[in-house]
N, CA, C and O atoms as CSV, one atom per row, in Angstrom:
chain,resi,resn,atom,element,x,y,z
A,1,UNK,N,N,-40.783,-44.007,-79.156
A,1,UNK,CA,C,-40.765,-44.900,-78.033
A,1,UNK,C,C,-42.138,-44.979,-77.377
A,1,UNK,O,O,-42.436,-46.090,-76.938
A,2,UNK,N,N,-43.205,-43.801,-77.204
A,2,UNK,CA,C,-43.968,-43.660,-76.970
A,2,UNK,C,C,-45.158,-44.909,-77.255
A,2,UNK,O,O,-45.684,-45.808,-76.599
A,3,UNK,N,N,-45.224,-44.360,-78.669
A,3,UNK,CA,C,-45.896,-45.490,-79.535
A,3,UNK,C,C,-45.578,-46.862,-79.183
A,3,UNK,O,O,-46.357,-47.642,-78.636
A,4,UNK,N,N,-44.701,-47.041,-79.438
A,4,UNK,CA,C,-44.078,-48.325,-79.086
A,4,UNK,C,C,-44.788,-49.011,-77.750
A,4,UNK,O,O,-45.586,-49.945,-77.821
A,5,UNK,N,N,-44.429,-48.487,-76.731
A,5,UNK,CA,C,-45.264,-48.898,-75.693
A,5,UNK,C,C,-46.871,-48.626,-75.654
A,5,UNK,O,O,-47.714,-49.440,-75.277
A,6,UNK,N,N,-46.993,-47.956,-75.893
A,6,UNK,CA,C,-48.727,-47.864,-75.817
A,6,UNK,C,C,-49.553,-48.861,-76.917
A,6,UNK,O,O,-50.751,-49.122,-76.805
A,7,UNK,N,N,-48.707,-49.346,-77.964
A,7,UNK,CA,C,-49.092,-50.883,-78.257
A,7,UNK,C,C,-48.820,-52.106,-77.970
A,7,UNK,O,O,-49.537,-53.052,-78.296
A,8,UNK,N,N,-47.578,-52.208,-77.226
A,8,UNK,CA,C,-47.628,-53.203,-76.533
A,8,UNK,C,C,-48.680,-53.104,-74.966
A,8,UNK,O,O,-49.218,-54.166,-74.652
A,9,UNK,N,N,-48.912,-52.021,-74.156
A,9,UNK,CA,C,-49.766,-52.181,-73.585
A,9,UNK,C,C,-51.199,-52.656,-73.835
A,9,UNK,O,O,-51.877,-53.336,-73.065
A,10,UNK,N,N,-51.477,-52.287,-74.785
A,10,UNK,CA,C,-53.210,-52.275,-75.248
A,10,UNK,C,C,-53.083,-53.878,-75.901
A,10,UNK,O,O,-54.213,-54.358,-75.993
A,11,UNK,N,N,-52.189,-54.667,-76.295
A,11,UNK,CA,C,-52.370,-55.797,-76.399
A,11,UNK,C,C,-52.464,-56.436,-74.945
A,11,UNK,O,O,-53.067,-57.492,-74.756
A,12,UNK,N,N,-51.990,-55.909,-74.189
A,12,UNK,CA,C,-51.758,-57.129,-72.676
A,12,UNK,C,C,-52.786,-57.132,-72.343
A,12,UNK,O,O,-53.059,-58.307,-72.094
A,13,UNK,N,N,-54.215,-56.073,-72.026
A,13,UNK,CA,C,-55.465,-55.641,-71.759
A,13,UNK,C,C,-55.535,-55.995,-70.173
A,13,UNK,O,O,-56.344,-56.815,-69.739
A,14,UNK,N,N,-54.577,-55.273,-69.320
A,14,UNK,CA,C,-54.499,-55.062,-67.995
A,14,UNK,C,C,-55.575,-54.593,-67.413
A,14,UNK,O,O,-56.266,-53.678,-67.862
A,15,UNK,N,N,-55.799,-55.303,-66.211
A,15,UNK,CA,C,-56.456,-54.736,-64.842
A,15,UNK,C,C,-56.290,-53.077,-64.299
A,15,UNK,O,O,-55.265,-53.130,-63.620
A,16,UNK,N,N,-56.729,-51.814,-64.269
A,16,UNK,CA,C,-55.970,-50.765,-63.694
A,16,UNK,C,C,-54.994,-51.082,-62.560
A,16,UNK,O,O,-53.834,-50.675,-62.499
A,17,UNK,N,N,-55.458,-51.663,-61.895
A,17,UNK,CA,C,-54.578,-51.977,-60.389
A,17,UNK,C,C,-53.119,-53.237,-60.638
A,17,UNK,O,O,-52.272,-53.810,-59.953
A,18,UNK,N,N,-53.436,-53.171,-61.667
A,18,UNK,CA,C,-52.321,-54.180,-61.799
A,18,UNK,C,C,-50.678,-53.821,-62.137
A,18,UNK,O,O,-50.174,-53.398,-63.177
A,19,UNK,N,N,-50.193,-54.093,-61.109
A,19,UNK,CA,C,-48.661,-53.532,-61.133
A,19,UNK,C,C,-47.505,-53.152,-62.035
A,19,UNK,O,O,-46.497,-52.455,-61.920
A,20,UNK,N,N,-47.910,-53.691,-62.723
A,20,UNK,CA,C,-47.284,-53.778,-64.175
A,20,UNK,C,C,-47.438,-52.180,-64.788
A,20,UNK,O,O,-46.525,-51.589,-65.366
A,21,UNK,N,N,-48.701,-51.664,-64.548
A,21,UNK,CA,C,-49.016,-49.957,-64.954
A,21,UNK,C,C,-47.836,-49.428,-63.880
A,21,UNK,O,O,-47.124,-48.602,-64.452
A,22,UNK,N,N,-47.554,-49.587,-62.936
A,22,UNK,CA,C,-47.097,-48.886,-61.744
A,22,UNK,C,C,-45.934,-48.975,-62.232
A,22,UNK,O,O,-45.335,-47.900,-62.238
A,23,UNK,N,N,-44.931,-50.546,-62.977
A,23,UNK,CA,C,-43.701,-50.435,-63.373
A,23,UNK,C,C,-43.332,-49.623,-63.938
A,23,UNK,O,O,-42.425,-48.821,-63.713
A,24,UNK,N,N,-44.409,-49.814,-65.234
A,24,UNK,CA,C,-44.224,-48.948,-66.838
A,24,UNK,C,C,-43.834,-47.599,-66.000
A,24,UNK,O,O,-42.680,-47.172,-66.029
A,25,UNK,N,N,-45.112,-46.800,-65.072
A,25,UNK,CA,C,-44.841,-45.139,-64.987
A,25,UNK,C,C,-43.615,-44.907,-64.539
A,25,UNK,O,O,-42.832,-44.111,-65.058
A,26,UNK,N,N,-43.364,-45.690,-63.419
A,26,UNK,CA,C,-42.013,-45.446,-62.710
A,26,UNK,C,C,-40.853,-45.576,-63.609
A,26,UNK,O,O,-39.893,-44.814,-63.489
A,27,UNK,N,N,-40.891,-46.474,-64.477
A,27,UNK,CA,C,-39.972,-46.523,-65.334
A,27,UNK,C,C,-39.857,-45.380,-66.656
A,27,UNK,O,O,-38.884,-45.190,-67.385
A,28,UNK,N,N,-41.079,-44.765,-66.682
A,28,UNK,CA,C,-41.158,-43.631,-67.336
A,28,UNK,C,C,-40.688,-42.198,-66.753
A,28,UNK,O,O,-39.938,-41.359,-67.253
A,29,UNK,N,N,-41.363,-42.206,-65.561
A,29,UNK,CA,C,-40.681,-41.253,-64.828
A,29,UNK,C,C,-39.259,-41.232,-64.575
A,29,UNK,O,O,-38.855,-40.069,-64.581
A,30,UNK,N,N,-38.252,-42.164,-64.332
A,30,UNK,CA,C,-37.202,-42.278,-64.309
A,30,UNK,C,C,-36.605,-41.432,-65.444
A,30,UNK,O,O,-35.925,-40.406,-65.420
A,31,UNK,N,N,-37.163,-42.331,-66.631
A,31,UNK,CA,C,-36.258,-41.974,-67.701
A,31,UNK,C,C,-36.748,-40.327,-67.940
A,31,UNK,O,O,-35.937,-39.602,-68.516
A,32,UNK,N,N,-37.664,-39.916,-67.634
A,32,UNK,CA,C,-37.971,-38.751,-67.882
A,32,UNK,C,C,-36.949,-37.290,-67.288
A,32,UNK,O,O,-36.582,-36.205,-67.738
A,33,UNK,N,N,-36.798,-38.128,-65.953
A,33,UNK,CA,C,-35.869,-37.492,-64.955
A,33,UNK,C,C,-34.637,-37.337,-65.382
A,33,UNK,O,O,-34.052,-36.260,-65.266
A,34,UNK,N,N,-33.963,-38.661,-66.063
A,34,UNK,CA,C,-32.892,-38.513,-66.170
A,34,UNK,C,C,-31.974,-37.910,-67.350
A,34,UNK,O,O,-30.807,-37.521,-67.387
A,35,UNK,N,N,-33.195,-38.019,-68.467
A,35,UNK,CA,C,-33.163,-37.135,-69.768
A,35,UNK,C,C,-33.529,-36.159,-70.351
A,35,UNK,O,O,-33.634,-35.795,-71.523
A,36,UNK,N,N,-33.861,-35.459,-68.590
A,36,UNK,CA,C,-34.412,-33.833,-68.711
A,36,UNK,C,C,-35.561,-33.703,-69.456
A,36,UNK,O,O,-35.802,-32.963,-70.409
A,37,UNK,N,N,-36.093,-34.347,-69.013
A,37,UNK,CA,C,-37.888,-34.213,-70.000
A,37,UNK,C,C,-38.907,-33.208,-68.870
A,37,UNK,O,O,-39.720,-32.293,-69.001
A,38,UNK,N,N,-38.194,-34.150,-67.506
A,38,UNK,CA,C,-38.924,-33.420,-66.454
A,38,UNK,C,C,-38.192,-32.991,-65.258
A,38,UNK,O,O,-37.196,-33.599,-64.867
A,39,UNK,N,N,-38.714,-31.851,-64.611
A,39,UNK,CA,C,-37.938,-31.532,-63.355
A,39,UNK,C,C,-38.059,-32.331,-61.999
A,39,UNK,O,O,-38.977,-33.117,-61.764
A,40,UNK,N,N,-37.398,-32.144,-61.448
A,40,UNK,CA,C,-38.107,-32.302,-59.684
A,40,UNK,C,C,-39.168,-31.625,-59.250
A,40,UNK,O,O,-40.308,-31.961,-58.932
A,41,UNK,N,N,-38.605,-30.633,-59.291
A,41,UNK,CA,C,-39.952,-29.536,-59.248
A,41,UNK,C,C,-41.689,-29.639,-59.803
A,41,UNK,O,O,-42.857,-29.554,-59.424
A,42,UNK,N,N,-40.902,-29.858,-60.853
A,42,UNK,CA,C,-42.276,-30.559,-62.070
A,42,UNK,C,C,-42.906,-31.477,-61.387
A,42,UNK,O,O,-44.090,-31.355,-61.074
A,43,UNK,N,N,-42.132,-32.565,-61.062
A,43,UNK,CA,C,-42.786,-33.943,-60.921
A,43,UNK,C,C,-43.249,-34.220,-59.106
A,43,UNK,O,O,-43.912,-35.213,-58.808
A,44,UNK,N,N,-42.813,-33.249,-58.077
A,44,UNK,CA,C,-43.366,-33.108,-56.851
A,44,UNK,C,C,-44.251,-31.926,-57.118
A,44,UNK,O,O,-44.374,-31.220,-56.117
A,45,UNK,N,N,-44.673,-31.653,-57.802
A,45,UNK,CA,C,-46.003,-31.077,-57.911
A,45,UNK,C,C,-47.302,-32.089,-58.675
A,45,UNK,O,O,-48.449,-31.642,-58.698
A,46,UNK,N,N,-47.113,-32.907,-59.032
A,46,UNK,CA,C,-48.185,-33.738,-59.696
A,46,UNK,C,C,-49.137,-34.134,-58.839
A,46,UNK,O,O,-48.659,-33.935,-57.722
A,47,UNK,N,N,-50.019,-34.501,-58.750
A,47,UNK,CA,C,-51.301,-34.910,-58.659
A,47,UNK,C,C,-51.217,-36.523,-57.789
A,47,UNK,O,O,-50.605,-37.443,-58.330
A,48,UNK,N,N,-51.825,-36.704,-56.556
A,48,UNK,CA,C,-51.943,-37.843,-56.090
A,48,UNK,C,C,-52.812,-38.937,-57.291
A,48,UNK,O,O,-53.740,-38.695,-58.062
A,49,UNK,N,N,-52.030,-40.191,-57.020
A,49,UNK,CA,C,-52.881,-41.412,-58.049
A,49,UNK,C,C,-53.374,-42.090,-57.308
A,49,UNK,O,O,-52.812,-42.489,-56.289
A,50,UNK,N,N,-54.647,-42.405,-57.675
A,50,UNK,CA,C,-55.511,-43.353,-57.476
A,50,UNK,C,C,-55.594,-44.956,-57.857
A,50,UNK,O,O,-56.290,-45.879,-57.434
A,51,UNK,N,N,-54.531,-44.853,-58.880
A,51,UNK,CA,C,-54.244,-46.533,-59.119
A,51,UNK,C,C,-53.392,-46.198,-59.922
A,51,UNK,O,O,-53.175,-45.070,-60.366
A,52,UNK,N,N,-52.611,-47.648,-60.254
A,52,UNK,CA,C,-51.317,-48.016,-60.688
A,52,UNK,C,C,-51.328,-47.547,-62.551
A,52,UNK,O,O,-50.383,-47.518,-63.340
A,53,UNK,N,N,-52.725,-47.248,-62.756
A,53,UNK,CA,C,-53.160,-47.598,-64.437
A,53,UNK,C,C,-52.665,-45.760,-64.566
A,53,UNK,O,O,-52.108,-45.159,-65.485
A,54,UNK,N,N,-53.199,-45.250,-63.117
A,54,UNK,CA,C,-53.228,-43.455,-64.018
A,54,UNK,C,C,-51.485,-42.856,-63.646
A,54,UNK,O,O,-51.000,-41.865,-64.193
A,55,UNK,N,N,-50.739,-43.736,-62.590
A,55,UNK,CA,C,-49.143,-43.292,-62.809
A,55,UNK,C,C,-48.943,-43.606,-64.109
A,55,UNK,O,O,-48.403,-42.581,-64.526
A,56,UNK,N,N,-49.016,-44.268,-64.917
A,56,UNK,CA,C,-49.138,-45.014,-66.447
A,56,UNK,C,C,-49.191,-43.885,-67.007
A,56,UNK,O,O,-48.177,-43.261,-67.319
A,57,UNK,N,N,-50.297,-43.500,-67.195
A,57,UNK,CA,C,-51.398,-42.629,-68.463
A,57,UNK,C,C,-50.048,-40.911,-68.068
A,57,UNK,O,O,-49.096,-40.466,-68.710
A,58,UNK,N,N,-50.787,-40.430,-66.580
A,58,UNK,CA,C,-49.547,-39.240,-66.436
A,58,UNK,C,C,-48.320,-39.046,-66.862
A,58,UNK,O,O,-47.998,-38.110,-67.593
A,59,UNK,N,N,-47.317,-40.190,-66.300
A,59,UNK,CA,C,-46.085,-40.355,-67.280
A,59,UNK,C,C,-45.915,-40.338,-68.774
A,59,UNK,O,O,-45.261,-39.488,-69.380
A,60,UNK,N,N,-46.632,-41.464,-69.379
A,60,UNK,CA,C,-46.933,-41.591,-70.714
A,60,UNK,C,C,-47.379,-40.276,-71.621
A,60,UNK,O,O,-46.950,-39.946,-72.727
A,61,UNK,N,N,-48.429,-39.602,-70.751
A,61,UNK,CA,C,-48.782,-37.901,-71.258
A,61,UNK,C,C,-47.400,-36.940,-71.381
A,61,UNK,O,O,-47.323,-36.290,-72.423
A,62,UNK,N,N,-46.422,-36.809,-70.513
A,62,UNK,CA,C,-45.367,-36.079,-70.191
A,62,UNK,C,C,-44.197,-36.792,-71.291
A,62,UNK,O,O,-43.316,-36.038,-71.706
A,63,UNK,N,N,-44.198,-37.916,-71.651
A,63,UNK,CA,C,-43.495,-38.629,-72.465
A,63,UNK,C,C,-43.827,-38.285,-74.073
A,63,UNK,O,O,-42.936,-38.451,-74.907
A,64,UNK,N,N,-45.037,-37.841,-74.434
A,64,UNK,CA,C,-45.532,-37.663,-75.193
A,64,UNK,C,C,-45.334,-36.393,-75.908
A,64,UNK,O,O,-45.100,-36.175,-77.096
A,65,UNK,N,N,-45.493,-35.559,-74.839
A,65,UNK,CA,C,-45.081,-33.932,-74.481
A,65,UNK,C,C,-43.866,-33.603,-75.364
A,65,UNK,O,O,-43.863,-33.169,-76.516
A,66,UNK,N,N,-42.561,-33.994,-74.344
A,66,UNK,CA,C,-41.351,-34.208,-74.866
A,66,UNK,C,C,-41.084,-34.473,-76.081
A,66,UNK,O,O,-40.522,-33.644,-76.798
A,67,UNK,N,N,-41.461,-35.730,-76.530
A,67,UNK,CA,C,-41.211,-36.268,-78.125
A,67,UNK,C,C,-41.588,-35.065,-78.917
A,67,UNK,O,O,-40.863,-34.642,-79.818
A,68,UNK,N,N,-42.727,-34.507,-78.583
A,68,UNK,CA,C,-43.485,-33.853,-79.534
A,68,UNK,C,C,-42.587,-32.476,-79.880
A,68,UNK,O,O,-42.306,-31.994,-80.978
A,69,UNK,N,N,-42.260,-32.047,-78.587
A,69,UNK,CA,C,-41.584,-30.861,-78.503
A,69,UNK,C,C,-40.170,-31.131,-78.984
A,69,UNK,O,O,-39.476,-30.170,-79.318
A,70,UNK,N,N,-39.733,-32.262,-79.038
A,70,UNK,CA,C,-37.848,-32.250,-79.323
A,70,UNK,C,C,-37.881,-32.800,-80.807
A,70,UNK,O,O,-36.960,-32.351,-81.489
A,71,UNK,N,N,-38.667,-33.601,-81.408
A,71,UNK,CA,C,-38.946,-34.398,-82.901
A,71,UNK,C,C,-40.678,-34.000,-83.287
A,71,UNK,O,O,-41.666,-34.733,-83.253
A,72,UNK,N,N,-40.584,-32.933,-83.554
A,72,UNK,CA,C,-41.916,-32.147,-83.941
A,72,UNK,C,C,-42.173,-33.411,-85.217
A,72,UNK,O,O,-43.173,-34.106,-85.039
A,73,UNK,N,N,-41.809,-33.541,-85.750
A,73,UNK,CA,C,-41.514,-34.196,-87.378
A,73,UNK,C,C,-41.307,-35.501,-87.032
A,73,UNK,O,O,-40.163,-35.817,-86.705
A,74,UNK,N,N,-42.571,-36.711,-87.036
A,74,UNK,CA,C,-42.012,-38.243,-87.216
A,74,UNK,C,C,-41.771,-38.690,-88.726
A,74,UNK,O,O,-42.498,-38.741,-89.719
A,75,UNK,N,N,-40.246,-39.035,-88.434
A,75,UNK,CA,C,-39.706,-40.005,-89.789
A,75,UNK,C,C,-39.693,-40.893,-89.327
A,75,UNK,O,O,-39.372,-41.231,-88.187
A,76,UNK,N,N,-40.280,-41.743,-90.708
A,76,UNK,CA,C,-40.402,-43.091,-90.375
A,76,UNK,C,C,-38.776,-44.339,-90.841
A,76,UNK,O,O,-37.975,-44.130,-91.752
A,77,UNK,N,N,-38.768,-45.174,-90.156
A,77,UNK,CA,C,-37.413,-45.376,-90.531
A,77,UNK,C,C,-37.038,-46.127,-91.811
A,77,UNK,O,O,-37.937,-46.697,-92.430
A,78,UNK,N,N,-36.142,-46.157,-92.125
A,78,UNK,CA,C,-35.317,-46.723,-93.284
A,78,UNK,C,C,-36.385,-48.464,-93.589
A,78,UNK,O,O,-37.116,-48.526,-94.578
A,79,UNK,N,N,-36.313,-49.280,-92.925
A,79,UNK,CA,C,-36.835,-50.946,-92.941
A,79,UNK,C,C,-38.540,-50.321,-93.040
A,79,UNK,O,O,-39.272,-51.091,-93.662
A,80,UNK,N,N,-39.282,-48.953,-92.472
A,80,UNK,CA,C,-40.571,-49.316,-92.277
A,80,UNK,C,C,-40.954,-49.331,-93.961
A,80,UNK,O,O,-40.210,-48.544,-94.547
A,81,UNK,N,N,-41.687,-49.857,-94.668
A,81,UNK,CA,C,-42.406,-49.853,-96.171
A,81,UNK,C,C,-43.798,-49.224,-95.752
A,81,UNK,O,O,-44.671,-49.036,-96.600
């Protein structure tokens, strides 16, 4: 999923400040929250942001984390050649 988004981002070639980074994290953080990737605890300890681009990048890092740690091993799927 990771992947997935981090190429559709790099095609849009966003502004940092542009809201759209701010959706993506929040929407990362959510799901992070809600699928035990991350704590409360965890995530009220993070780091004040400076723009909408680095809630993005932080989430996306912690998203990354996870995958890595729960599917050590990417298979690629059945349709990819």
């Amino acid at each position: 999923m990771d992947v997935r988004i981090e190429n559709l981002v790099t095609k849009l070639e966003l502004h940092e400040m542009d809201p759209l980074w701010g959706y993506l994290g929040v929407a990362l953080r959510l799901w992070l929250l809600v699928f035990g990737g991350l704590s409360i605890e965890e995530d009220m300890q993070q780091p004040g942001f400076g723009s909408y681009k680095e809630i993005y990048l932080f989430y996306m890092e912690k998203l990354k984390t996870v995958r890595q740690q729960r599917y050590p091993k990417i298979v690629k799927p059945d349709w990819d050649i």
